[in-house]
N, C-alpha and C positions, 0 to 999 in steps of 0.2 A: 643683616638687617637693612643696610643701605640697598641690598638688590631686589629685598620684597618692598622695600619702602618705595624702589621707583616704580617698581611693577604697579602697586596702586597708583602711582599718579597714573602710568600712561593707560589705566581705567577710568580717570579721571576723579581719582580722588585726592584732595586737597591734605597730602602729607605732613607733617611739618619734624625736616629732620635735624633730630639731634644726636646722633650717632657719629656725625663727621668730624676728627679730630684738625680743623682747618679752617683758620680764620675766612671770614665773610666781608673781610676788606679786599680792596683792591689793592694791587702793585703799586706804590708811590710813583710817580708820574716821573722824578728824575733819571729813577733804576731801568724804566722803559725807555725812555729818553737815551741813557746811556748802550742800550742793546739794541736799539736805532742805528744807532753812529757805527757801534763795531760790525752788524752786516756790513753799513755803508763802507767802512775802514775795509772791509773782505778779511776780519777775522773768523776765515771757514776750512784752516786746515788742522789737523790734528795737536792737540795739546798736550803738553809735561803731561806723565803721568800725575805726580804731586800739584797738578796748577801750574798756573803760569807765576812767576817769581813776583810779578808787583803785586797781586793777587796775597802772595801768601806773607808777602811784608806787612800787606797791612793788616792780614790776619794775626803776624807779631806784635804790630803796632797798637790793637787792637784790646791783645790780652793782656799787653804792657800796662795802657792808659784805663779801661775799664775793672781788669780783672787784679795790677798787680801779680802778672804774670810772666816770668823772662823765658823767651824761648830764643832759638834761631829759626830760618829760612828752614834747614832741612830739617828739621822737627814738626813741620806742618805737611799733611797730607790734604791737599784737597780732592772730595768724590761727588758722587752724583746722588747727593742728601748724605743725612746725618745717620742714615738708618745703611747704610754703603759701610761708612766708615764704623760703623758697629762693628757690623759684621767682617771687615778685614782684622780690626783688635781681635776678635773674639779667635776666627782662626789664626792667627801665629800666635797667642797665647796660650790655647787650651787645644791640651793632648787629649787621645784617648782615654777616659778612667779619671782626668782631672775635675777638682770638684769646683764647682762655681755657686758662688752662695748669692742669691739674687733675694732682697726683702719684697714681699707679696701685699697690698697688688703692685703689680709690676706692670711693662709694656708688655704686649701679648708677643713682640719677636722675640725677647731676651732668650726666653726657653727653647725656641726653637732652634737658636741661631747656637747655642749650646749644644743641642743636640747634632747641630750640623756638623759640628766639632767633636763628636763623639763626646763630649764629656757631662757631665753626670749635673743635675740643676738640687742646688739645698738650698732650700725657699725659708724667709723667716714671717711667720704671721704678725702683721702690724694691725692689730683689729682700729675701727672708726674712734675706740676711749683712747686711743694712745696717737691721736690726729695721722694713723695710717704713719707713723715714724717708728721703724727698730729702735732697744737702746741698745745700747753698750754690753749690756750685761748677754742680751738675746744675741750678738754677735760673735762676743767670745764664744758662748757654748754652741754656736754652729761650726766654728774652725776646727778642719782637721789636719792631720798630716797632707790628706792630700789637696787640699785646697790649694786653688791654684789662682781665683779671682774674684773679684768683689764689685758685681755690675750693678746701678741705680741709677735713678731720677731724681735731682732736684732743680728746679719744680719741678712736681710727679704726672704723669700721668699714667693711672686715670686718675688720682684723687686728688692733684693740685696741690699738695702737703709740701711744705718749704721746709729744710734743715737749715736752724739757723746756726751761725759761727760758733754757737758754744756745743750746739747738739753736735755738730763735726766735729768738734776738739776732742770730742768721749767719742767717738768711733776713731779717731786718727791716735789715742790711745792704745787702743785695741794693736789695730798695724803695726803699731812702731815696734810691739811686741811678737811680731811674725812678719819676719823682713821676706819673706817669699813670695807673698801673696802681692797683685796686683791693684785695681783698683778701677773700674772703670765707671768715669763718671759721665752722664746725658745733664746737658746741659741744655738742650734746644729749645726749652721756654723760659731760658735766661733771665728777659725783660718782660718776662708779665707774671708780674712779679709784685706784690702789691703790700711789702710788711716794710722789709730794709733791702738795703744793696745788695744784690747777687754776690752769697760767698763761694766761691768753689773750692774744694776737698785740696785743689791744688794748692792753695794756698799757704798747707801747713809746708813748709821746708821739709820737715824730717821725712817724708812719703813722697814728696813733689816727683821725684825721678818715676816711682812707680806710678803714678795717676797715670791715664788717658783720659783725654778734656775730651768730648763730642759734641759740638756745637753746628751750626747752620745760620740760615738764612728764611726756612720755611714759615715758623710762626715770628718771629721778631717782625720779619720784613714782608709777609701777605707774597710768599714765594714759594707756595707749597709745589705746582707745577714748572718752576722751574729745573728743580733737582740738584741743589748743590748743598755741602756739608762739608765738615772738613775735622780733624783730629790733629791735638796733640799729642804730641809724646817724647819717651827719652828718643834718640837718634836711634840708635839700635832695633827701635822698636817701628821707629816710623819708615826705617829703610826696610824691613821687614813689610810693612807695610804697602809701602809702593811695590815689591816688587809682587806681592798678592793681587795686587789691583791692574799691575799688566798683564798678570792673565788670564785677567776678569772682564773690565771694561773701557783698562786704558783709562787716557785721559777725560775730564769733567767736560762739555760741552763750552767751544770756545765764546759762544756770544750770551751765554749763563755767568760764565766768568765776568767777563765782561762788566754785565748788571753787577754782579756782588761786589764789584772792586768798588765802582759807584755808590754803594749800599754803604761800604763800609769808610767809603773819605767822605758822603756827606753826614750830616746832623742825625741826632736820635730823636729830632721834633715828631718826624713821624712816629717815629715807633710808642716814642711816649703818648701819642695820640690815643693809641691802638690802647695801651696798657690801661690806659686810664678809664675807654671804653669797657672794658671788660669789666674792670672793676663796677665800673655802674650797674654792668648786666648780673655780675657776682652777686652783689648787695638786692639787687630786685629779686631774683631765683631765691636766695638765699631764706629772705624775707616771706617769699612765698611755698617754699619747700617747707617750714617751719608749723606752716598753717595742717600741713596733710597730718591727721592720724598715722602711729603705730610705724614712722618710719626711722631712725636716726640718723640724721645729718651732721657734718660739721663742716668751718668754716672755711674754706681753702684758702689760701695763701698765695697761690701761683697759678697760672697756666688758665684753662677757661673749663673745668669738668667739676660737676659734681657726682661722690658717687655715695649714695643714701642706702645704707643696707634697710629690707625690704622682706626679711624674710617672714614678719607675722603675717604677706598675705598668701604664704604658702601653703597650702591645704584649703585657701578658700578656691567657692565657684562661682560659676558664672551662668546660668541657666545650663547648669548641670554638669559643666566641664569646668574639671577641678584642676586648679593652678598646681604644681609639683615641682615648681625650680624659676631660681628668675629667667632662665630663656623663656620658659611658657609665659610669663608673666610679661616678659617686651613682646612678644607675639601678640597678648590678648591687647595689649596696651596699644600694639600695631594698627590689629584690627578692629576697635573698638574707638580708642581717643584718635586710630590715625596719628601716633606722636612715633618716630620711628628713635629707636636706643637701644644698647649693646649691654646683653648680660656679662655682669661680674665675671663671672667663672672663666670666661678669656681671658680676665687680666688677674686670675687667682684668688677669688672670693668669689663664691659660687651664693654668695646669700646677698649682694648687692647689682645694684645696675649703676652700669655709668650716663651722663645726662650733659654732653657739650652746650656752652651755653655760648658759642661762637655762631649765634644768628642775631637777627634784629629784637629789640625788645620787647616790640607789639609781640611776634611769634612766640616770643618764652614767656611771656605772660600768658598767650592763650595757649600753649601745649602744659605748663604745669595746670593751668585749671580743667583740662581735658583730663590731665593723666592723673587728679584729684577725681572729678567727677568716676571716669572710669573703678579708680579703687575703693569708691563708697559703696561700686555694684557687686562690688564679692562680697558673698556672704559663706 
């Protein structure tokens, strides 16, 4: 969607995209500031695989003070984003034939990065009535003998759904009851986050050893092109890890480090800036998502997406070409309201679209009344 959405602009048509999952801030001026000084410094030679150590101290320090999280120094893997560091858990975790149970919608790599592993994806349907969250009960009856790990979002994307301390406590039941299985949690839109405090699944003791945390720098800190991310884990897991990732890409870019070390010894003014923005953009979408016929929304909690299943406009037409799945349906919406967006069915709901609302306000005020107008023309 993002490649036909640029093809019309550079026809010069006036796009307006919401398909990017990527904040529309800029870099905070210190974090540039500080990737300044380290060229100047000549940090330009190869780095730790894991990070450079002050780096990954204060990503200790970090999970310590925000998360109530104890880790050590070798327990942190720093990569080249969050989406790196997935993908090394996933391969030294899962064998061939092992089953990975991922609740739906999900990110669109989880499944692939599974299969890159050879092993096997059992999806659980989280429909829009149940705010896109598994329970407990859905969890159990997905476990099998050969379950091997347990990968999610909170905050979600695509739906923005937040598990809160007590929904965790009835999955972290589940676990305590099947000491084999692992636990992989995305954590990378931490702080936008808009109910209560960020709980992470690590929190409980009884499972903590098994978790992997996966967190970053890209939405928190408006760093999506920089590329760094980083994971925790038991040691066994995380040297497992590093030794993946040497002979993969090596160490994370030395003057990226750099900025994040920055990122992470000054203040969350910024970032709370950011969070707080969203939330206004949340509350206007939300407000005017509300207005469209025959769609059901709900209210996200986290992250900057909405994703509104969509399926009563499926069988309608449009001067005689009849809609049949939401990808046709972000196409006509493409070429029609010009609103550019990504069907469900990538992220395992093929009856919804997802709707980033990481632009300016004027723009999402005018692509929802585009992408209204457009759907009062199916008949």
């Amino acid at each position: 969607m993002a490649k036909l959405g640029r093809e019309l602009t550079a026809q010069g048509v006036d796009v307006i995209n919401l398909s990017f999952g990527e904040p529309d801030f800029f870099t905070p001026e210190y974090i540039k500031e500080a990737a300044k000084k380290a060229i100047d410094d000549n940090y330009s030679y190869y780095t730790p695989v894991s990070g450079y150590p002050d780096l990954r101290k204060a990503i200790v320090q970090k999970l310590q003070n925000e998360n109530g999280l104890s880790y050590d120094i070798d327990q942190i893997v720093v990569s080249t984003g969050a989406k790196q560091s997935l993908a090394n858990a996933v391969m030294c975790l899962v064998d061939p034939g092992d089953e990975v149970i991922v609740p739906t919608p999900y990110w669109v790599s989880y499944s692939e990065m599974i299969k890159l592993a050879e092993g096997k994806t059992v999806f659980i349907d989280a429909p829009v009535e149940q705010n896109f969250k598994i329970t407990a009960q859905q969890l159990e009856q997905a476990i099998t003998s050969k379950t091997k790990l347990f990968m999610f979002s909170s905050p979600c994307n695509p739906t923005g759904s937040v598990y809160s301390k007590q929904e965790l406590a009835q999955l972290v039941a589940v676990f305590e009851k099947h000491p084999n299985i692992y636990i992989l949690s995305d954590e990378i839109y931490e702080h936008i986050n808009f109910v209560d405090e960020h709980t992470s699944i690590a929190a409980f003791d009884s499972i903590k050893d098994r978790v992997v945390v996966i967190n970053g720098f890209s939405k928190s800190y408006a760093m999506t092109g920089w590329r760094i991310g980083y994971l925790a884990a038991n040691k066994e897991l995380a040297t497992a890890c590093d030794k993946m990732q040497g002979q993969i890409t090596s160490g994370t870019s030395s003057i990226t480090q750099r900025a994040a070390l920055a990122a992470y010894q000054g203040s969350l003014d910024t970032v709370l800036l950011m969070r707080d923005e969203f939330k206004k953009r949340r509350d206007v979408v939300y407000s005017l998502l509300k207005e469209i016929p025959n769609i059901k929304v709900n209210l996200p909690d986290g992250a900057f997406y909405f994703f509104p299943e969509v399926k009563y406009y499926f069988g309608k037409s449009y001067n005689g070409k009849i809609i049949h799945n939401a990808e046709e349906l972000c196409l006509y919406l493409l070429d029609v309201a010009h609103v550019s967006l990504v069907t469900g069915e990538a992220f395992g709901n093929e009856n919804c679209i997802r709707i980033s609302y990481a632009a300016a306000e004027d723009k999402l005020r005018l692509a929802v009344k585009k992408i209204a107008e457009a759907l009062s023309n199916l008949k």
